[in-house]
BADRENDO-935610 format. One record per residue (C-alpha): x, y, z; residue in one letter. Coordinates in steps of 0.05 Angstrom, whole numbers, padded with zeros to 5 digits, always signed. Example, Ala and Ser with C-alpha at 12.3 -4.5 7.8 and 13.67 -1.06 7.14 Angstrom:
+00246-00090+00156A;+00273-00021+00143S;
! end
This chain:
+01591+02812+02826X;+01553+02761+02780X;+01571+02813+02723X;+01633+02824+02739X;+01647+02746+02746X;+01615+02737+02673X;+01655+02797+02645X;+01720+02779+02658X;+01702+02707+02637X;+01674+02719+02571X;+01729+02780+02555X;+01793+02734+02585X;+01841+02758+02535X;+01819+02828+02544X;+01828+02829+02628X;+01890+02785+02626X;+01922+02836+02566X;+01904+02903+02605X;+01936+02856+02678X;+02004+02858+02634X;+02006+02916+02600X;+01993+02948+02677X;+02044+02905+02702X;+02104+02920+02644X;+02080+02999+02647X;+02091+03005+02732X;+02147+02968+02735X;+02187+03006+02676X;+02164+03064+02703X;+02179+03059+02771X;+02244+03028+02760X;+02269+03089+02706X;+02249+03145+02757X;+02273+03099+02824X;+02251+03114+02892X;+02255+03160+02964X;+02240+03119+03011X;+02247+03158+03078X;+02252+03129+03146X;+02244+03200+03180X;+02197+03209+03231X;+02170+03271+03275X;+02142+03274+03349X;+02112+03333+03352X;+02102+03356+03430X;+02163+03306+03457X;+02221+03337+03498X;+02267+03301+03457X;+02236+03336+03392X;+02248+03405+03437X;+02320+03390+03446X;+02335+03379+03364X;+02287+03436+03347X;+02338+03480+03400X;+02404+03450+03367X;+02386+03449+03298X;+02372+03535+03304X;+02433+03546+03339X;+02484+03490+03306X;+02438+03466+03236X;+02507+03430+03214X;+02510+03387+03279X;+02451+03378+03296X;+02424+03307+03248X;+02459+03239+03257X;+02513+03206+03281X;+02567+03157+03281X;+02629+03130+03311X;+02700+03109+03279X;+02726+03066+03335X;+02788+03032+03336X;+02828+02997+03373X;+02904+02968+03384X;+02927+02903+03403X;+02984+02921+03422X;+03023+02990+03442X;+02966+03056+03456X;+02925+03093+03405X;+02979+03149+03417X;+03031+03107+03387X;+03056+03149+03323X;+03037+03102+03273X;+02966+03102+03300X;+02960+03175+03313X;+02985+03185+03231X;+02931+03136+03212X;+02869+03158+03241X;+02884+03229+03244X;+02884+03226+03161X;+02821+03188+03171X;+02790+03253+03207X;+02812+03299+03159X;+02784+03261+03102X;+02722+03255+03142X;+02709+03326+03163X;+02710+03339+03084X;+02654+03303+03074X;+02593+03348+03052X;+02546+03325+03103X;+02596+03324+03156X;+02584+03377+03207X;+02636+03364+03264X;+02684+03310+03275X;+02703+03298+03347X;+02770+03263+03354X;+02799+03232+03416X;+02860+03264+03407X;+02828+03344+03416X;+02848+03364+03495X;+02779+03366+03504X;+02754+03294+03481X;+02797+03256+03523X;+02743+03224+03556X;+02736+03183+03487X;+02805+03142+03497X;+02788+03078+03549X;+02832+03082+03614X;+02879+03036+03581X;+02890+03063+03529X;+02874+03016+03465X;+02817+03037+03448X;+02780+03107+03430X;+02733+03132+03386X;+02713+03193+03341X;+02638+03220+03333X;+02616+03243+03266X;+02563+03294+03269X;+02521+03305+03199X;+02476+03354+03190X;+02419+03308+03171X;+02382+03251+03193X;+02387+03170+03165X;+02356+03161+03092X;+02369+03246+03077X;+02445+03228+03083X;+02472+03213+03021X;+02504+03133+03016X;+02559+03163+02979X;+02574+03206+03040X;+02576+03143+03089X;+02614+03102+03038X;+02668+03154+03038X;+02669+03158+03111X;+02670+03077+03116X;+02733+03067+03057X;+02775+03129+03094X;+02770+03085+03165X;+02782+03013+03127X;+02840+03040+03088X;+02872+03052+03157X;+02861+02985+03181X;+02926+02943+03200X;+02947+02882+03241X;+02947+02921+03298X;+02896+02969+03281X;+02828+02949+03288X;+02776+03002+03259X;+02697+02996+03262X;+02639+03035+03247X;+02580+03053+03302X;+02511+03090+03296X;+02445+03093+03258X;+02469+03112+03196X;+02517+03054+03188X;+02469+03008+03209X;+02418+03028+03154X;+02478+03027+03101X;+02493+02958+03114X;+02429+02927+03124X;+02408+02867+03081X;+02368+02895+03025X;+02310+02850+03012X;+02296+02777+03043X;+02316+02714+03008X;+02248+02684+03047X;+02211+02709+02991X;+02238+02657+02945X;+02229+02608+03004X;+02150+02624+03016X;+02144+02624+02944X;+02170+02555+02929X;+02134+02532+03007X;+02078+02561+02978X;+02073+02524+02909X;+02090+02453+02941X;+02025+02465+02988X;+01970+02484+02928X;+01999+02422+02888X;+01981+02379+02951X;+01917+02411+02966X;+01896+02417+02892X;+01937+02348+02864X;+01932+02393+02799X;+02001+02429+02766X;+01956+02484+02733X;+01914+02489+02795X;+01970+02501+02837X;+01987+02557+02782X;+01927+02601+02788X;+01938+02626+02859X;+02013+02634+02854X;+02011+02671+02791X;+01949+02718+02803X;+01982+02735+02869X;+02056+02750+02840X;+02034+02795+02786X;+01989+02834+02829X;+02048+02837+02883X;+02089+02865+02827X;+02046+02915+02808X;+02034+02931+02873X;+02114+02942+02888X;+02114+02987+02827X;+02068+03040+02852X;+02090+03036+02924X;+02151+03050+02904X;+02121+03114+02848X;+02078+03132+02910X;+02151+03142+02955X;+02159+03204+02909X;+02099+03232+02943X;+02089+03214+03010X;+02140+03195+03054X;+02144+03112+03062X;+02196+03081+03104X;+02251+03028+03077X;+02221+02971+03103X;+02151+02977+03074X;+02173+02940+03010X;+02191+02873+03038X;+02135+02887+03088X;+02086+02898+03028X;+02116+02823+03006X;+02105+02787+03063X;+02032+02821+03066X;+02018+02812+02996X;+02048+02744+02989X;+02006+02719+03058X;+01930+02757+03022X;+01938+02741+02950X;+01953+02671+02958X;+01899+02664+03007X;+01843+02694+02966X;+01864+02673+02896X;+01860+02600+02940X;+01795+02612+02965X;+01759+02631+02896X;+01791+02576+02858X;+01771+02522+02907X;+01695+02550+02897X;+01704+02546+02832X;+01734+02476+02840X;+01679+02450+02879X;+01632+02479+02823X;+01662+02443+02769X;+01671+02382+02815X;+01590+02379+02810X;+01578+02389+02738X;+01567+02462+02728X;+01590+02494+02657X;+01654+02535+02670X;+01629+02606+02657X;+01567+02587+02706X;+01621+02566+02761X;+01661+02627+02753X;+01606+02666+02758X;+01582+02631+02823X;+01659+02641+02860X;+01658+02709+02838X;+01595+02726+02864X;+01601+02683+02935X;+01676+02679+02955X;+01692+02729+02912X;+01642+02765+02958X;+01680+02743+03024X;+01749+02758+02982X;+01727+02826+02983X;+01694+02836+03051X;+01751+02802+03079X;+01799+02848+03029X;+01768+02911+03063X;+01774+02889+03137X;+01851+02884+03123X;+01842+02952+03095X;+01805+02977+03138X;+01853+02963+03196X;+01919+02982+03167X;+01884+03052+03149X;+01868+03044+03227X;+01945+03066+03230X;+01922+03139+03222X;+01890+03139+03291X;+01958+03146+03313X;+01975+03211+03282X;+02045+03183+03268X;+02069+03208+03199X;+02120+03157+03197X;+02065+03100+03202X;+02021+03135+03156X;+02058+03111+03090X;+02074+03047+03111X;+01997+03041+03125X;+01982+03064+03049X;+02039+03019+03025X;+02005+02958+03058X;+01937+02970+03037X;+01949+02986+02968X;+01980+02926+02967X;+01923+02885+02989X;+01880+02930+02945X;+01903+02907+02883X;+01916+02830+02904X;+01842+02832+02919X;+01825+02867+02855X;+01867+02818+02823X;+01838+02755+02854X;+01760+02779+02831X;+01775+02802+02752X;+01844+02763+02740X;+01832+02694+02759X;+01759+02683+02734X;+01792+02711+02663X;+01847+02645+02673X;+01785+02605+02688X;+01764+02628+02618X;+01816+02597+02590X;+01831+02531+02637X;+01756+02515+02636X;+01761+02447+02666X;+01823+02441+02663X;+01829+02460+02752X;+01827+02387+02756X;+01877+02348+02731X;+01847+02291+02674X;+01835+02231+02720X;+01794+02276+02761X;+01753+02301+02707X;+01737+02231+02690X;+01718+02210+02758X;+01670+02275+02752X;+01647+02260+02688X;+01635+02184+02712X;+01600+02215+02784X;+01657+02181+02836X;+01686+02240+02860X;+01705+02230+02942X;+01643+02259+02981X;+01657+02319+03029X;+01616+02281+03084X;+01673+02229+03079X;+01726+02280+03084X;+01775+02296+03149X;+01733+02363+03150X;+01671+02333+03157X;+01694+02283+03225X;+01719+02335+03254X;+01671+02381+03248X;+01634+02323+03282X;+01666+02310+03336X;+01675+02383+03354X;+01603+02385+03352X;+01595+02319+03402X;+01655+02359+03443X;+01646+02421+03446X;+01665+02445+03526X;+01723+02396+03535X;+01759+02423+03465X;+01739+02498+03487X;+01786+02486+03545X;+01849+02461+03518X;+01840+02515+03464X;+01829+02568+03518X;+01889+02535+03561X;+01933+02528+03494X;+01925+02610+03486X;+01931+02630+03556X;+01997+02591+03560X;+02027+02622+03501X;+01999+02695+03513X;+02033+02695+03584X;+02106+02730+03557X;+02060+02789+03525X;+02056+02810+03606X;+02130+02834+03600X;+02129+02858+03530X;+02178+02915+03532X;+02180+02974+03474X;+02237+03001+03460X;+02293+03010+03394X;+02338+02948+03388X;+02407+02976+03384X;+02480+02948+03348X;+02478+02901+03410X;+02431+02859+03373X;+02472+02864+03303X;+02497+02795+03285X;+02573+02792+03304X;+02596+02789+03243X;+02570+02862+03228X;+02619+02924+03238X;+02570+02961+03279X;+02565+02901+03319X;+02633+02905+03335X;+02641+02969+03345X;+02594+02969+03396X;+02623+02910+03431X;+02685+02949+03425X;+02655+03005+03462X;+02625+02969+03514X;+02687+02941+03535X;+02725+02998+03536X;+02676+03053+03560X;+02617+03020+03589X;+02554+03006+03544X;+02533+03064+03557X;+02571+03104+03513X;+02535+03066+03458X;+02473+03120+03479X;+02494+03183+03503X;+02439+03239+03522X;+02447+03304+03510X;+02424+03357+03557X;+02411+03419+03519X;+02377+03489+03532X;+02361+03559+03511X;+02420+03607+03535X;+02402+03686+03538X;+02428+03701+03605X;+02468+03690+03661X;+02418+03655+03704X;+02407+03610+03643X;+02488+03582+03647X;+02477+03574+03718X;+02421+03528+03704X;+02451+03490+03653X;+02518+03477+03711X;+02467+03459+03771X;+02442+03407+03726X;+02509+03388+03708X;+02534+03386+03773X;+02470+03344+03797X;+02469+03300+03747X;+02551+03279+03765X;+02529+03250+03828X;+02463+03221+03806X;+02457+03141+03810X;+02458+03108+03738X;+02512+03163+03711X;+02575+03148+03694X;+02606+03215+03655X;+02579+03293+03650X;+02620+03327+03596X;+02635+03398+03614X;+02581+03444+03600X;+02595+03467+03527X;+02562+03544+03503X;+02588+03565+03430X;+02591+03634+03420X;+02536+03670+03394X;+02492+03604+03377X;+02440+03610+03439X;+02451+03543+03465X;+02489+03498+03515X;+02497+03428+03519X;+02522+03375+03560X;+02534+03299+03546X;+02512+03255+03593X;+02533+03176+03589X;+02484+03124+03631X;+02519+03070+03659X;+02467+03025+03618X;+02459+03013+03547X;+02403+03051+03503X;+02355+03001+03500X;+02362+02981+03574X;+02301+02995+03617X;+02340+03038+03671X;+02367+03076+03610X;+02291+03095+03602X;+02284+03113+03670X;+02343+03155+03681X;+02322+03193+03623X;+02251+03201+03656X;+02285+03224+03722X;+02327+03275+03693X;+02260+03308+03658X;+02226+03304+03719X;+02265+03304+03780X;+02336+03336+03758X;+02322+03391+03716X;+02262+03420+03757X;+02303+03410+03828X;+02364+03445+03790X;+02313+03498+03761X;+02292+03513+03835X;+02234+03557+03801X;+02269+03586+03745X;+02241+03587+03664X;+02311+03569+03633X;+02280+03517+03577X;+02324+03450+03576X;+02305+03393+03546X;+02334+03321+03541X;+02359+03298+03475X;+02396+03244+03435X;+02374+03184+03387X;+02365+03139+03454X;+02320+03197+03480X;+02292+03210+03415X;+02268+03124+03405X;+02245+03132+03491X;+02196+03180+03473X;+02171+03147+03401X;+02160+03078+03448X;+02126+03127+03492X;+02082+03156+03451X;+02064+03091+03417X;+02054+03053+03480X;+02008+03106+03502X;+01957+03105+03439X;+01956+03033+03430X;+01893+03024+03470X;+01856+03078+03429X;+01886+03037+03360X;+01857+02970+03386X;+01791+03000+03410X;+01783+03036+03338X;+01803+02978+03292X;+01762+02928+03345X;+01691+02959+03333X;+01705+02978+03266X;+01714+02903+03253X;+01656+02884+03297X;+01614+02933+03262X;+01633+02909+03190X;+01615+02833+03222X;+01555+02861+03244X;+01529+02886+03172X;+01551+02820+03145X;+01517+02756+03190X;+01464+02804+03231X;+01485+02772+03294X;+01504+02808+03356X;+01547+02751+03385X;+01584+02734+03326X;+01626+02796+03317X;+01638+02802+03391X;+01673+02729+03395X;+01712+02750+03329X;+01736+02811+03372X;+01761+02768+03438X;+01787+02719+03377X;+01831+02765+03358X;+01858+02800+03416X;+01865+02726+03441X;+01909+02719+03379X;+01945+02778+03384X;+01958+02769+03452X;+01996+02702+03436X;+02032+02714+03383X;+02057+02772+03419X;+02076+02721+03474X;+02114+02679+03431X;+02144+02750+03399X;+02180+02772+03467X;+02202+02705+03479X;+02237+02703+03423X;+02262+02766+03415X;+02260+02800+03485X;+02275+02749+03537X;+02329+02710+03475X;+02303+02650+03462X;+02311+02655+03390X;+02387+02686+03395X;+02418+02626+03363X;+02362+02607+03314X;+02351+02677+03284X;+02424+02708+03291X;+02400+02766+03336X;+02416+02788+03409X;+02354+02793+03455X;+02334+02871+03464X;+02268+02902+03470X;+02206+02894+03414X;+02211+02943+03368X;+02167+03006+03378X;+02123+03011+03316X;+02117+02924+03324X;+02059+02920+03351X;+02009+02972+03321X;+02038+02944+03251X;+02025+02882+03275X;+01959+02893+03309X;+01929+02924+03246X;+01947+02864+03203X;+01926+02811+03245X;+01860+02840+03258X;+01856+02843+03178X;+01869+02766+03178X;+01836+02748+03230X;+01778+02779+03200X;+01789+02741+03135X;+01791+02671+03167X;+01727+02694+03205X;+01697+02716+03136X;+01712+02654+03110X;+01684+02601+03160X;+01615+02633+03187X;+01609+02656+03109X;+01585+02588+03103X;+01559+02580+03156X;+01505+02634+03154X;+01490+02601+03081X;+01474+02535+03118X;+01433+02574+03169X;+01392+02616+03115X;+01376+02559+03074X;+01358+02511+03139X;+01359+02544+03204X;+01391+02494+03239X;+01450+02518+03283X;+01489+02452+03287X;+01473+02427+03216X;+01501+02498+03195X;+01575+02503+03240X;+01583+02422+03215X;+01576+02441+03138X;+01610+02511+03148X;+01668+02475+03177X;+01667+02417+03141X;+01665+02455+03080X;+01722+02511+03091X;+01773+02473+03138X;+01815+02451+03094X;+01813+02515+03064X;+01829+02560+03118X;+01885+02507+03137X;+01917+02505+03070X;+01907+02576+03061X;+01940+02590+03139X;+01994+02539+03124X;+02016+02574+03061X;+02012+02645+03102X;+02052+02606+03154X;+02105+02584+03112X;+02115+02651+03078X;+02113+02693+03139X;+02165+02639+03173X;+02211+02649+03112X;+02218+02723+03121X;+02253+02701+03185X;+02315+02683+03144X;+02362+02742+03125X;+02331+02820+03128X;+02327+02854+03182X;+02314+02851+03262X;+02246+02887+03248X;+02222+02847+03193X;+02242+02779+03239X;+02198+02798+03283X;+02143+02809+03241X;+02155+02738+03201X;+02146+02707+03281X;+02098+02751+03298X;+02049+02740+03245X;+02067+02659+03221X;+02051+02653+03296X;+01987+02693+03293X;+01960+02659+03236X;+01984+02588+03262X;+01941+02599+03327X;+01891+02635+03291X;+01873+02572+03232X;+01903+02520+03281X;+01864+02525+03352X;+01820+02586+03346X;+01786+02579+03278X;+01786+02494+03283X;+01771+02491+03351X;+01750+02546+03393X;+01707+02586+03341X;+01665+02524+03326X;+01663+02497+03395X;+01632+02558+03428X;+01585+02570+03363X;+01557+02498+03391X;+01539+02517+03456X;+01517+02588+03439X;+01461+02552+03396X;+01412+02591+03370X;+01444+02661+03393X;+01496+02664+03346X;+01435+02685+03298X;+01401+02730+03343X;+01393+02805+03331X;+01340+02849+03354X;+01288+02863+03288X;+01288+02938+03310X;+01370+02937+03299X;+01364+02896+03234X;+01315+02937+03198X;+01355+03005+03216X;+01418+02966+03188X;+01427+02963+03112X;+01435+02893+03079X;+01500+02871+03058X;+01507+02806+03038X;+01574+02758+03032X;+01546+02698+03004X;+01505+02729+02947X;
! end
């Protein structure tokens, strides 16, 4: 690291040059060939998977997406001439769309269960043959400009489904301009320097933009879903800052006592830059954690997110000591380079840091308690989190989907937002008798509130019925009337028979991927848990260390999660963040999980880094937590509050998903820097004493040495 420090020091032009070359090259070329970003997903094994794997052999045109054209009168019936001209063009128009593979209109004999009893409202289904990013915008648009060119006074017209959702969705977040400017206004604070404030924010942007460009070169060959960019952002953003921040205030504190510039870039490189990079491939480490799941869909979003933390960290140890090259003293701003010169700059055993640290150490059991109580309090929601895929009931209002759905609802029932679809394998006769015992069963089962006629094209194999719950798709008892028909319906209505029928539908189809997730989420924290633990381990030889950095961050976790359903689940955050309350989304908390064990990690890095320097050098366990605090608290804090602020601002704008993860993780890192790392960490490292250092010799000599302070 020392060499690498010196390097990039003593060749500045050279590193900063080859930074923007590698910058300008990416981003043209990423932005001439453009990207694929695919939001596709598979569930290999799930009943829902068995039901589109049936319909797509037997009806490959109708068997991807979906949407609805609903409109509605105020006054007069949908049958009314001038209404029946309009919207009837509108399905003509529509079923000449390429991708289009059936259009079911209200007015065919045998749709009539799509007008409402009175009358004003009904809606068509639009079947394509694929599924969300493969359909071509171009295809949607048309489908969206026929419907709005029929719009009237009297005709209302709206757009439901997936596919519409994704076409309308906010591209991008204006809360990266926010945590960018949040972010600036807190190093000029901390650092009371212009050009200070400067390093961190610009190392961190360039890297983020070289990052974007080969995320998005990387979409042509894996498969990466939308969201991943502004994910990568709020990631990237959160890391860079954070360890450009804690490298320059080493160098800083070098400078600060008289060392020659190369000889304090050297030293940051070669101690936090050491940390930087331990704490770099924890984040890593746990986002690749992602493949545990065996979830293609997470797999490139788990790439996406480390890459980008790759090259922030990359960035941070060869970029910025090459800036120090040039700025030389120049961190601090000239009246602070004459009270250095002069020997009067404020002593860290004066500082904030340093009484706290004191009276932490005085206080340990009593501050323990309030931090334990604080968590506990918060984490309590997390006991109801439920999983599930937010539907248009959770679209602002202004949205069309939105009102569509509303639309729906009050004409139909919410649960024709959702239907299922019942579909098997039909070869004989016994199999179509099946297929209508299920049918018939399912007319008088509780929760139901429509069975279409059984439906058996010619010469396709298959037969389907729609089913419509009562509830809407993400409601709970939608997810249990799905599980009853696979396990209690179909088998009675079976009575011993092999006819293969399987459950199908988007809502079925986002049951099963909350299902599958739910279930592996104890194997994901288990895996990324001990592989943390065992990284701690290699790092501060202690057994007791990396064991309370494990209950920190499930503690963590745990609340932020809390404050996550709150928000989002139970609606506490309706008005505030312009969303309806629904379930968490599915893929939330692995995501989630994976990144705040990475952060978690870093803050962890960062204060016993220190700390274990103190207790090398003197072997005293309170001298060591005081100085390691003293010395890094208002690092971690300004580091946390710039995380905070640009996770927060994601909140703003974008999508549902990408609100929740803003919450999730400013929340994280606030309890995390706030009441873990500044109380509770320190506290219990009092009263542990002496065991926070202990490891057995026979364990220590079969480990090999890794150090993090140099």
């Amino acid at each position: 690291m020392k060499k690498l420090g010196r390097f990039a020091f003593r060749h500045k032009f050279i590193v900063i040059a080859v930074w923007l070359i590698a910058f300008i090259a990416i981003t043209g070329i990423s932005q001439s060939l453009g990207s694929k970003f695919n939001d596709s997903f598979s569930l290999p094994g799930t009943d829902s998977t068995k039901a589109y794997a049936l319909l797509n052999k037997a009806l490959p045109k109708q068997s991807g997406d979906s949407a609805q054209v609903v409109f509605h009168v105020n006054s007069g019936t949908i049958n009314d001439p001038a209404v029946v001209s309009a919207m009837s063009k509108v399905f003509t128009s529509a079923s000449s769309i390429p991708s289009v593979g059936a259009v079911q209109s209200p007015y065919d004999p045998m749709n009539r269960s799509q007008v409402s009893p009175d009358g004003k409202t009904a809606y068509a289904t639009v079947v394509f043959s694929k599924f969300g990013r493969a359909l071509p915008d171009a295809d949607l648009r048309a489908l969206v400009k026929d419907g709005e060119a029929a719009r009237s006074a009297n005709l209302q017209v709206e757009f439901g489904g997936n596919a519409i959702a994704a076409l309308n969705a906010p591209k991008g977040s204006p809360g990266e301009m926010i945590g960018i400017i949040a972010a600036g206004i807190i190093l000029f604070v901390s650092f009371g320097s212009f050009l200070s404030m400067l390093l961190p924010l610009g190392v961190s942007l360039l890297a983020l933009g070289t990052a974007s460009g080969i995320v998005t070169l990387l979409t042509h060959v894996i498969g990466i879903a939308t969201f991943a960019p502004i994910l990568g952002s709020l990631i990237g953003l959160g890391v860079g800052v954070d360890y450009a921040l804690f490298i320059v205030s080493r160098y800083r504190r070098e400078i600060a006592q008289g060392v020659e510039p190369e000889e304090a870039a050297v030293t940051a490189v070669n101690t936090s830059g050491r940390a930087v990079t331990f704490a770099g491939a924890t984040v890593c480490i746990a986002l690749l954690g992602l493949f545990v799941l065996r979830l293609s869909f997470l797999n490139g979003v788990a790439i996406a997110a480390s890459l980008t933390v790759l090259v922030t960290m990359i960035a941070s140890l060869t970029l910025l000591p090459a800036l120090f090259g040039v700025m030389k003293r120049k961190v601090y701003n000239r009246r602070n380079r004459k009270s250095i010169d002069a020997g009067t700059h404020k002593d860290m055993e004066k500082s904030l840091w340093a009484r706290w640290s004191r009276t932490v150490a005085k206080r340990p059991i009593p501050l323990a308690l309030v931090a334990v109580v604080l968590v506990a309090i918060l984490a309590i929601p997390y006991f109801s989190l439920q999983l599930g895929s937010s539907d248009q009931g959770n679209s602002p209002k202004s949205t069309t989907t939105r009102k569509a759905y509303d639309l729906i609802s009050e004409g139909f029932g919410k649960g024709s937002n959702g239907p299922l679809q019942v579909i098997a394998s039909i070869k004989t006769a016994a199999d179509s008798a099946a297929l209508a015992a299920v049918a018939k069963d399912l007319a008088t089962t509780p929760g139901v509130a429509f069975v279409s006629p059984v439906i058996a094209p010619p010469s396709t194999g298959v037969g389907f019925i729609s089913v419509i719950p009562t509830t809407g798709p993400q409601d709970v008892k939608t997810s249990a009337l799905i599980k009853k028909i696979r396990t209690q319906i179909i088998p009675m209505a079976l009575n011993g028979g092999h006819t293969e029928i399987h459950v199908g539908g988007i809502t079925a189809i986002f049951d099963d991927f909350a299902s599958v997730i739910g279930s592996k989420i104890p194997l994901f924290i288990a895996v990324i848990v001990l592989l943390g633990c065992l990284l701690l381990l290699l790092a501060f030889r202690s057994l007791v260390i990396p064991l309370t950095a494990g209950i920190m961050n499930l503690a963590a976790a745990a609340a932020s999660f809390g404050i996550v359903v709150a928000m989002f689940q139970w609606g506490w955050g309706q008005k505030i963040l312009n969303i309806g309350a629904g379930p968490v989304e599915s893929f939330l908390p692995v995501i989630m999980l994976a990144i705040l064990f990475g952060l978690s990690m870093d803050y962890q890095v960062f204060l016993v880094s220190r700390m274990h320097e103190e207790w090398v050098a003197t072997g005293d366990n309170e001298k060591s937590v005081v100085t390691g605090q003293a010395e890094t608290g208002r690092i971690i804090t300004s580091a946390a509050l710039i995380m905070i602020t640009v996770f927060a601002s994601f909140m703003f704008g974008g999508e549902k998903i990408i609100k929740e993860f803003g919450l999730g993780l400013a929340a994280a890192v606030f309890i995390d820097a706030f009441i873990l790392r500044t109380i509770l960490v320190p506290a219990l490292m009092h009263l542990f004493g002496k065991s926070n250092w202990w490891l057995p010799k026979s364990v220590d000599k079969a480990l090999p040495q890794l150090s993090v302070e140099g």
